[in-house]
Legacy VTK file of the C-alpha trace (Angstrom):
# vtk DataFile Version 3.0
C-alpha trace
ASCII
DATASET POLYDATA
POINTS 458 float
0.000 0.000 0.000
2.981 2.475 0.792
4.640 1.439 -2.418
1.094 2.516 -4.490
1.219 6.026 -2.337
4.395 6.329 -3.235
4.284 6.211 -6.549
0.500 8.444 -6.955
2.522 11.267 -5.042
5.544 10.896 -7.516
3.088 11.110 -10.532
1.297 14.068 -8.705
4.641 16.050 -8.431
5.510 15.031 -11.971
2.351 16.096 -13.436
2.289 19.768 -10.904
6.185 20.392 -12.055
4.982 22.519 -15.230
2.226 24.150 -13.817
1.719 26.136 -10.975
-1.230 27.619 -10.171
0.980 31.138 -9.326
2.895 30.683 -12.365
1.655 32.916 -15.680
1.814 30.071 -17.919
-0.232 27.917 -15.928
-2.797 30.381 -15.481
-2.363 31.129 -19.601
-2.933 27.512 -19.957
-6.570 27.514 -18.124
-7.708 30.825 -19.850
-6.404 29.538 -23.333
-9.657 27.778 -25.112
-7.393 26.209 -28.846
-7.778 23.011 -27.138
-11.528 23.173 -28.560
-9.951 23.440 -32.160
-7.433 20.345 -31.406
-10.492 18.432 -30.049
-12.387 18.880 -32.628
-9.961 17.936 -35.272
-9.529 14.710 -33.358
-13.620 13.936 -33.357
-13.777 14.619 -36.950
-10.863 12.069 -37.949
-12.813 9.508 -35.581
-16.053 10.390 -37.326
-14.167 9.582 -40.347
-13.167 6.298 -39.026
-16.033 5.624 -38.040
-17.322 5.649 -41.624
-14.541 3.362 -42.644
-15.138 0.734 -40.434
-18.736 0.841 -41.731
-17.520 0.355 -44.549
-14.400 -2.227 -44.433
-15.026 -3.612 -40.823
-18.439 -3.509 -39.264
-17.475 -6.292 -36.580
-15.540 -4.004 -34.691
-19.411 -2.345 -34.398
-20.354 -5.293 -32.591
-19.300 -5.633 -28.939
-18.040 -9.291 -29.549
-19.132 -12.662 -31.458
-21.697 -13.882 -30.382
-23.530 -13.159 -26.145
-20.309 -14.395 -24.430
-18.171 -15.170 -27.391
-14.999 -14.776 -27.812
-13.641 -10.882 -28.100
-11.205 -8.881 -29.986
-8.751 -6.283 -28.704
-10.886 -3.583 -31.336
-14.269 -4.299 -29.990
-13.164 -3.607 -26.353
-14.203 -0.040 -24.586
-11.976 2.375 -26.023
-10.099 0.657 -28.916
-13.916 0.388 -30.470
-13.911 4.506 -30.426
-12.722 4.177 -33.733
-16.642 2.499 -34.729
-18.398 5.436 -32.404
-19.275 8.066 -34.955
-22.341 8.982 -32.626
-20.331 9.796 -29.305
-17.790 11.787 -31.818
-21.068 13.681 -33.520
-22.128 14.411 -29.499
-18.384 16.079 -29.203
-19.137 18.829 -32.052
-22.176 19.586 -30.767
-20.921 20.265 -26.838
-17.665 22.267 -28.410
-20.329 24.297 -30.945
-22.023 25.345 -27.993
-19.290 26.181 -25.679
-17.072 28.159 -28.370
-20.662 30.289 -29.137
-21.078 31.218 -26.217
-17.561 31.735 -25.135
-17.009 35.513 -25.565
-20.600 36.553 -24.809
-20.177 34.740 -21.190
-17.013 36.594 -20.819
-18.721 39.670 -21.803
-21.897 39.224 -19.638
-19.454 38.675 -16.383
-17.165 41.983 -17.257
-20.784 43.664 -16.841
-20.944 44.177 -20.714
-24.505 43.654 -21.337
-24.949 45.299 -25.113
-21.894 44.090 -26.219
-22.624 40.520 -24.798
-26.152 40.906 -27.008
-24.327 42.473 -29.893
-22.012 39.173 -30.094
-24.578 36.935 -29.690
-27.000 38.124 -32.543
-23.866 38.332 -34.859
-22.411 34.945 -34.028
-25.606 33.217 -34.653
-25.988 35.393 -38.155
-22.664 33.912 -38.999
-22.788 30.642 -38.248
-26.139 29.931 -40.259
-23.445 31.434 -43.388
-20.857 29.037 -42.556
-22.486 25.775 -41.686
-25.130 26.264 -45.406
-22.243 28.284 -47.876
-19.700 25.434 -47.422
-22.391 22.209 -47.137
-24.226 23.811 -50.250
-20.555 23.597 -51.978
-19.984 20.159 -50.596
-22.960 18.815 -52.093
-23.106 20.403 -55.224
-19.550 18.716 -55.627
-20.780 15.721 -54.569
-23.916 15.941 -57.103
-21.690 16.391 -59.871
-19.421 12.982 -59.048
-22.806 11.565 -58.414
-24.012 12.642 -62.091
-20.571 11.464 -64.225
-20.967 7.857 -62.565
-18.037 8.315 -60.129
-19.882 6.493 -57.554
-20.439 3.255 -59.681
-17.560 1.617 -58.364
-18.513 2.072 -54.509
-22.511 1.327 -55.211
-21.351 -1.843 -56.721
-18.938 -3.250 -53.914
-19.121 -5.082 -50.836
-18.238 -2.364 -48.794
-21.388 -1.551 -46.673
-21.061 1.935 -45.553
-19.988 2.824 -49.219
-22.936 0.757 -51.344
-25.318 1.892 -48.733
-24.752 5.855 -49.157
-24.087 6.129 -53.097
-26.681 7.614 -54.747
-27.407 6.607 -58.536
-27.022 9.244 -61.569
-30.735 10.878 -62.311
-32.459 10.113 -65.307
-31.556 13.232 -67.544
-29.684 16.652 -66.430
-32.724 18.289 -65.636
-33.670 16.042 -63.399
-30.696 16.343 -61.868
-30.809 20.206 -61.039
-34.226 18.812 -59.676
-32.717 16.489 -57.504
-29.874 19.121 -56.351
-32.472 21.622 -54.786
-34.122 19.082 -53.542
-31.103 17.080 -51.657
-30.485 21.147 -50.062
-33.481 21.640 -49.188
-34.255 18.464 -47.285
-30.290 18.613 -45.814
-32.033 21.993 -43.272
-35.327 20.604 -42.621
-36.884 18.284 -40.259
-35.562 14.770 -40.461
-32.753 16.094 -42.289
-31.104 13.837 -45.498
-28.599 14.098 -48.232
-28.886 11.685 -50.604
-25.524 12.693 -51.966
-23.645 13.658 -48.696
-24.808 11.111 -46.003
-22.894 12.586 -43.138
-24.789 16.103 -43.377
-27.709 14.661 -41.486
-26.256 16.439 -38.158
-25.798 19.874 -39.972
-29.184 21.253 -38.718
-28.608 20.511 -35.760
-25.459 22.123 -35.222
-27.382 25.409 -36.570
-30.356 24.512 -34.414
-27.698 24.078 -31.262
-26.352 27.745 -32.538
-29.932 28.538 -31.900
-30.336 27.444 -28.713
-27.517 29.347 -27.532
-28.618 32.416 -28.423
-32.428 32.260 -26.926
-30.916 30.345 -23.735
-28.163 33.548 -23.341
-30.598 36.127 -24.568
-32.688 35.161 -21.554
-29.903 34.683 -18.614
-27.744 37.395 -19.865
-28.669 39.564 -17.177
-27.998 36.717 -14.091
-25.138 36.494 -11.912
-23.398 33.798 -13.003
-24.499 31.425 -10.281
-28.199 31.606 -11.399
-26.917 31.345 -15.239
-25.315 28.262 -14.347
-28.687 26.798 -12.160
-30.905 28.161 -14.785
-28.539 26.542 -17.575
-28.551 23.072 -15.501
-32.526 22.879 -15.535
-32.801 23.662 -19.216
-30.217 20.763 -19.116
-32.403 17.928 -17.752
-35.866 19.888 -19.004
-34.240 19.269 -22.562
-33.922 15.673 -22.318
-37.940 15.898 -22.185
-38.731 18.312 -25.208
-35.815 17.598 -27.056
-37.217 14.666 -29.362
-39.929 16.837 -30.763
-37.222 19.141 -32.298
-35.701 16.294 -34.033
-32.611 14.898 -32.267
-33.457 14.663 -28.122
-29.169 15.174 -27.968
-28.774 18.294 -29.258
-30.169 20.351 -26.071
-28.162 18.345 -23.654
-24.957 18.871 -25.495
-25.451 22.659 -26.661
-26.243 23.444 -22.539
-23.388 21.035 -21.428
-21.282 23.136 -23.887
-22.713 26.299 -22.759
-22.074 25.764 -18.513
-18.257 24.652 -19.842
-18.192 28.151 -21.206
-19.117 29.525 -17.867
-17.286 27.261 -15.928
-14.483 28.142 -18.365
-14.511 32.024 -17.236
-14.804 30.482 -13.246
-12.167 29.835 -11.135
-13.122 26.726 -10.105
-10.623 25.284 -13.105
-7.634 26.847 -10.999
-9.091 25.946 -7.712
-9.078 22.592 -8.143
-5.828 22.075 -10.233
-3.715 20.456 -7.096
-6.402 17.492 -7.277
-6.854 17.393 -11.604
-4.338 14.413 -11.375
-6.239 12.204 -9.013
-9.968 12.805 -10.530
-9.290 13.464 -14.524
-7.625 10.324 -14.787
-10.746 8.096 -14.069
-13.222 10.366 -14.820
-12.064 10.594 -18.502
-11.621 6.732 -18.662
-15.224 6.556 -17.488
-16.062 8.982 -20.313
-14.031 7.310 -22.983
-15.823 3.995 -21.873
-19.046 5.552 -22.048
-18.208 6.407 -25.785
-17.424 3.554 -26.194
-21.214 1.811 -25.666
-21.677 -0.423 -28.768
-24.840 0.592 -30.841
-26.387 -2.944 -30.927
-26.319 -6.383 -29.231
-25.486 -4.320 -26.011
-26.546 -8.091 -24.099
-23.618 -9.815 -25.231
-20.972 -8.455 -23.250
-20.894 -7.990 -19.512
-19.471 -4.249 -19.400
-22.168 -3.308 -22.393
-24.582 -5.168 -20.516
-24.139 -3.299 -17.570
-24.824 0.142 -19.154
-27.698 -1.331 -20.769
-29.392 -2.156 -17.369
-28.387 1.033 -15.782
-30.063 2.937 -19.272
-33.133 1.181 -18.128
-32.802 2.507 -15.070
-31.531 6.376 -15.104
-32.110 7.054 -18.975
-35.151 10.047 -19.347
-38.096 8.721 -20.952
-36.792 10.170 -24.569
-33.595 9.291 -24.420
-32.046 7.140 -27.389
-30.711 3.771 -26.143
-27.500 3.341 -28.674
-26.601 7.673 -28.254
-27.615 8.215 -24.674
-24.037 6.681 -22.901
-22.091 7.878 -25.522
-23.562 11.681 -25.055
-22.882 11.323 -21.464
-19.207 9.891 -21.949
-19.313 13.043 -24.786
-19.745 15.687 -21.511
-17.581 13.992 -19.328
-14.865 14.324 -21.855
-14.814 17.810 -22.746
-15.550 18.221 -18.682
-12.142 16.639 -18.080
-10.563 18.899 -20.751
-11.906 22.151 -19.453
-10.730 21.094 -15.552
-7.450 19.768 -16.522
-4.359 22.205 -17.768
-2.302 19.201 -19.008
-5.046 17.956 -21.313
-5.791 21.474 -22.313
-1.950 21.649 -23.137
-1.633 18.119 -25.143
-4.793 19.345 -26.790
-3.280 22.596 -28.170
-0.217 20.982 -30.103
0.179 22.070 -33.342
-0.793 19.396 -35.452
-4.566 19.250 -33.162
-4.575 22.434 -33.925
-4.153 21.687 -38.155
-6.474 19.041 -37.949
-9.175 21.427 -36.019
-8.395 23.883 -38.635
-9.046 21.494 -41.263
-12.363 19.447 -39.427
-15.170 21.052 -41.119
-13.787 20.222 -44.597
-12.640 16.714 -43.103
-16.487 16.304 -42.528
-17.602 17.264 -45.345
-15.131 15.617 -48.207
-14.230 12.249 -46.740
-17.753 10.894 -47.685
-17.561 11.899 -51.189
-13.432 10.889 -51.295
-14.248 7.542 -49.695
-16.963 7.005 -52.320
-14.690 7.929 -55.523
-11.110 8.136 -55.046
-10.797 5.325 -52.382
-13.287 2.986 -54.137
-11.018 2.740 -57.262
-7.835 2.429 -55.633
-9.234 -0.584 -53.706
-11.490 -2.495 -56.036
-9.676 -1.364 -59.665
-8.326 -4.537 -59.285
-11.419 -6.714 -58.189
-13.711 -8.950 -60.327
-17.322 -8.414 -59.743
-18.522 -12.093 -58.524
-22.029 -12.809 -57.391
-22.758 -12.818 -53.784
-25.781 -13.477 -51.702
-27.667 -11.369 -48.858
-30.618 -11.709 -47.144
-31.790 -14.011 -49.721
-31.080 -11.528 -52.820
-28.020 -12.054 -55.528
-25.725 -9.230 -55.981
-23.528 -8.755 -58.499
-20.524 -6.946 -56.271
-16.745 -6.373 -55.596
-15.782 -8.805 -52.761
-12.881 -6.709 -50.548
-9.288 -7.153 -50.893
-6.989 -8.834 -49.019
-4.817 -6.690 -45.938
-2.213 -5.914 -48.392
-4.161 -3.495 -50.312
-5.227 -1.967 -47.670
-2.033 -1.608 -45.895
-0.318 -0.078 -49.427
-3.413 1.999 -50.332
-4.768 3.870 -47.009
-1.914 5.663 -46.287
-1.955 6.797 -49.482
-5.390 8.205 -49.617
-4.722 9.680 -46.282
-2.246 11.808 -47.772
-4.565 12.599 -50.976
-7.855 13.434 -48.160
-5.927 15.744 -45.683
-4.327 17.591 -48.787
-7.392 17.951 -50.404
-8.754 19.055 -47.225
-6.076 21.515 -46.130
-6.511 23.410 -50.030
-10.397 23.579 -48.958
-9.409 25.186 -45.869
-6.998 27.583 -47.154
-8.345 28.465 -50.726
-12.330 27.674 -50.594
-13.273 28.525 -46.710
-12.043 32.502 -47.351
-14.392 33.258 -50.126
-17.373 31.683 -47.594
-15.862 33.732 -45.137
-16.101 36.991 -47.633
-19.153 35.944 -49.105
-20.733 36.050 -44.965
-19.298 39.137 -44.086
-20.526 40.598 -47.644
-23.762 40.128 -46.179
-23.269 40.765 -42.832
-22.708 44.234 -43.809
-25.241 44.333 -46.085
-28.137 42.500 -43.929
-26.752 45.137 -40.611
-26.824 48.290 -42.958
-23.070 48.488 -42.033
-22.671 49.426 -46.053
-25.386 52.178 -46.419
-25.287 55.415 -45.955
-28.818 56.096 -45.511
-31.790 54.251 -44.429
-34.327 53.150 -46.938
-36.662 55.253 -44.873
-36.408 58.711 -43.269
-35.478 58.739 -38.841
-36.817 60.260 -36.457
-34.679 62.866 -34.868
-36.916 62.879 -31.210
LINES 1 459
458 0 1 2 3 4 5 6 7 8 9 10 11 12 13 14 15 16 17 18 19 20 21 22 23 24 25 26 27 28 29 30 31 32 33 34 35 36 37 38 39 40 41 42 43 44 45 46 47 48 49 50 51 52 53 54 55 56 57 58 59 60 61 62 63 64 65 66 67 68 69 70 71 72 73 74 75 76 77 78 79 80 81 82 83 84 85 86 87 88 89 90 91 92 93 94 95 96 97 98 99 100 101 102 103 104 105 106 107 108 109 110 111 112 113 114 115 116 117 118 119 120 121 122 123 124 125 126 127 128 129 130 131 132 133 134 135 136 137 138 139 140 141 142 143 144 145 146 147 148 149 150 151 152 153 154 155 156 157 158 159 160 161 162 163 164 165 166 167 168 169 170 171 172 173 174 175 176 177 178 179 180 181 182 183 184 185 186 187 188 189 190 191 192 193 194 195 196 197 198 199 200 201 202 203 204 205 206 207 208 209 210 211 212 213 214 215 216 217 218 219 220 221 222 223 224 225 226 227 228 229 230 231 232 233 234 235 236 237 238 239 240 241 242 243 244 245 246 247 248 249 250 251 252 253 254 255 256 257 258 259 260 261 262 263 264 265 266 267 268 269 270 271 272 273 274 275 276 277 278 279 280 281 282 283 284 285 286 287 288 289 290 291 292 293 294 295 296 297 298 299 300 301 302 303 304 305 306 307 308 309 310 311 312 313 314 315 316 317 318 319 320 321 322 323 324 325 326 327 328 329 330 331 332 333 334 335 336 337 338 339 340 341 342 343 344 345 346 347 348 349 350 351 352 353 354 355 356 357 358 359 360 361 362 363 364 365 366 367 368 369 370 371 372 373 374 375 376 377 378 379 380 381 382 383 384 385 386 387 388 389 390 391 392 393 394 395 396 397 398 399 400 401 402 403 404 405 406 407 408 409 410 411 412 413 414 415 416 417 418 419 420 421 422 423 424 425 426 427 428 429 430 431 432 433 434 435 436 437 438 439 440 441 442 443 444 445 446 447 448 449 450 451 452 453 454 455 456 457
């Protein structure tokens, strides 16, 4: 027992030697919020993953073969984060609210009410720009690779994820430009679907989490923080109730988790409690990573999934999704860890996080549309279709290679996707980020000199 205490008070004095609390750089560290971009670089690679194993290995999906068969090192709690797009999707949504609401909070606590008010209405009018400009783009490109057969080679393969989300050319051009509008239109409304983009499904409700924050600040603006932070942690649990007739019941509980790490952000509770971050972030972000890590189906068949699945029963709200509601908790518990602990904050904020946060909205966006075209050929080029049989039905398909493709050819796509990615980010994002202010200035009247009608001088 002395040998364990010895060693926990070695790791505590290893872990305190860079940081502290009286030292600038530590307290830099807790007011510094980049970890949100490296974070969210990371959850858009795993959403990526996700997508792969979808497509190239859905038994890592399942939690083992078989109720008390044997399991693999990938389908244990945490390796199996790379199959748990869902808990990753949860992630955006927490960081969308907290980085919204991130400089209004700041300004509401300095005692700068209009200002606070004056971000929030301008925030929200931006981020409607860049969620639609650069999804419209997305699937318009995706549309055309759709219309030139591009996709034939993934529709026709054995890979699920890919044969499952490749659309088939239209009938004629016109029809196409008929089913372009309509694939953006039904991408922002209720029960959202691309045909030609599968992974835009949680756009609207990052703009409907955008939303929230501003009507949930609008109206606690004014409080102390205290009360913000009560008032925040009852729209919290009242969400789980009314958030399934909005669509998705997750989005509420994330967007208000995000938006009390914002407060708690601008607190001093982060620097309070930094002497005992090494003995409670630890296991509390294990316990979140495991809670991520809650297998979408066949939760019975292992003890540890089995276990969450009778404590669902038990604590879960009445609208609460069984296969998202553990991983949206392990979700909040994450980025909780994060925002209380300077040395994740710190890893977080390395320069390549930082790239790949920089790069994450693109990463969302093309991977679908590069996994369906570019990847497809490089792995079946070399494939004869054979027939093959599922669910009773003959298919005429590409069976998968063998390892050795796969080893020679993702690594090279890799390299083709993040370039592809990082030119989107550095050449295509700027003009959406003119084309947004363009109107920002023309929507605010910020570019006219006089009103379209005569004002009062009383």
């Amino acid at each position: 027992m002395s040998a364990v205490v010895s060693l926990l008070s070695t790791y505590v004095e290893k872990l305190n030697t860079n940081f502290s609390p009286n030292d600038n750089g530590f307290k830099n560290s807790l007011q510094d919020t980049s970890w949100a971009d490296g974070l969210r670089g990371i959850a858009a690679v795993f959403v990526m993953f996700s997508h792969m194993i979808m497509a190239f290995a859905r038994w890592i999906v399942i939690p083992s073969y078989g109720k008390n068969g044997p399991v693999y090192l990938m389908q244990r709690p945490i390796f199996r984060l790379v199959a748990s797009g869902a808990a990753w999707v949860a992630v955006f949504v927490i960081l969308s609210g907290f980085v919204n609401s991130l400089k209004a909070i700041k300004l509401a606590r300095a005692g700068q009410i209009e200002p606070a008010l004056s971000n929030l209405a301008t925030s929200s009018f931006r981020r409607s720009f860049r969620l639609v400009l650069p999804a419209t783009a997305a699937t318009i490109l995706s549309w055309f690779i759709t219309q030139i057969g591009a996709y034939h080679t993934a529709k026709t393969s054995d890979a699920y994820w890919l044969y499952t989300t490749s659309p088939n050319p239209s009938a004629s051009w016109g029809t196409a430009v008929e089913d372009l509008v309509h694939a953006i239109r039904t991408t922002w409304t209720y029960n959202p679907e691309n045909p030609y983009d599968q992974p835009q499904w949680a756009l609207l409700y990052l703009l409907q989490g955008s939303m929230f924050v501003f009507t949930a600040l609008l109206v606690t603006i004014n409080l102390t923080p205290r009360w913000r932070i009560l008032t925040l942690m009852v729209l919290y649990f009242w969400s789980w109730n009314w958030g399934i007739k909005l669509g998705d019941p997750m989005v509420g509980p994330n967007v208000f988790t995000g938006i009390i790490l914002a407060e708690l952000n601008h607190s001093e509770y982060p620097l309070q409690f930094t002497k005992f971050s090494p003995f409670f972030v630890p296991p509390l972000l294990v316990c979140g990573l495991v809670f991520m890590s809650f297998p979408s189906q066949f939760q019975d068949w292992t003890p540890w999934s089995d276990l969450l699945l009778r404590w669902y029963w038990k604590l879960a709200p009445q609208n609460a999704e069984l296969m998202r509601f553990w991983p949206t908790l392990g979700a909040q518990i994450l980025t909780f860890t994060v925002v209380m602990s300077p040395h994740l904050r710190r890893a977080l904020s390395h320069r390549w996080f930082l790239w790949l946060g920089k790069i994450s909205f693109p990463l969302y966006l093309l991977h679908g549309s590069f996994m369906r075209s570019i990847l497809a050929w490089m792995l079946f080029s070399r494939q004869h279709i054979t027939e093959m049989e599922e669910e009773g039905h003959k298919y005429m398909r590409y069976p998968l290679p063998g390892k050795a493709t796969f080893v020679v050819v993702m690594p090279t796509f890799m390299v083709i996707l993040f370039t592809a990615t990082h030119f989107w980010a550095t050449k295509v994002e700027p003009h959406f980020g003119r084309i947004t202010k363009t109107a920002e200035d023309v929507m605010f009247g910020k570019s006219e000199k006089n009103t379209a009608l005569p004002v009062r001088k009383d």
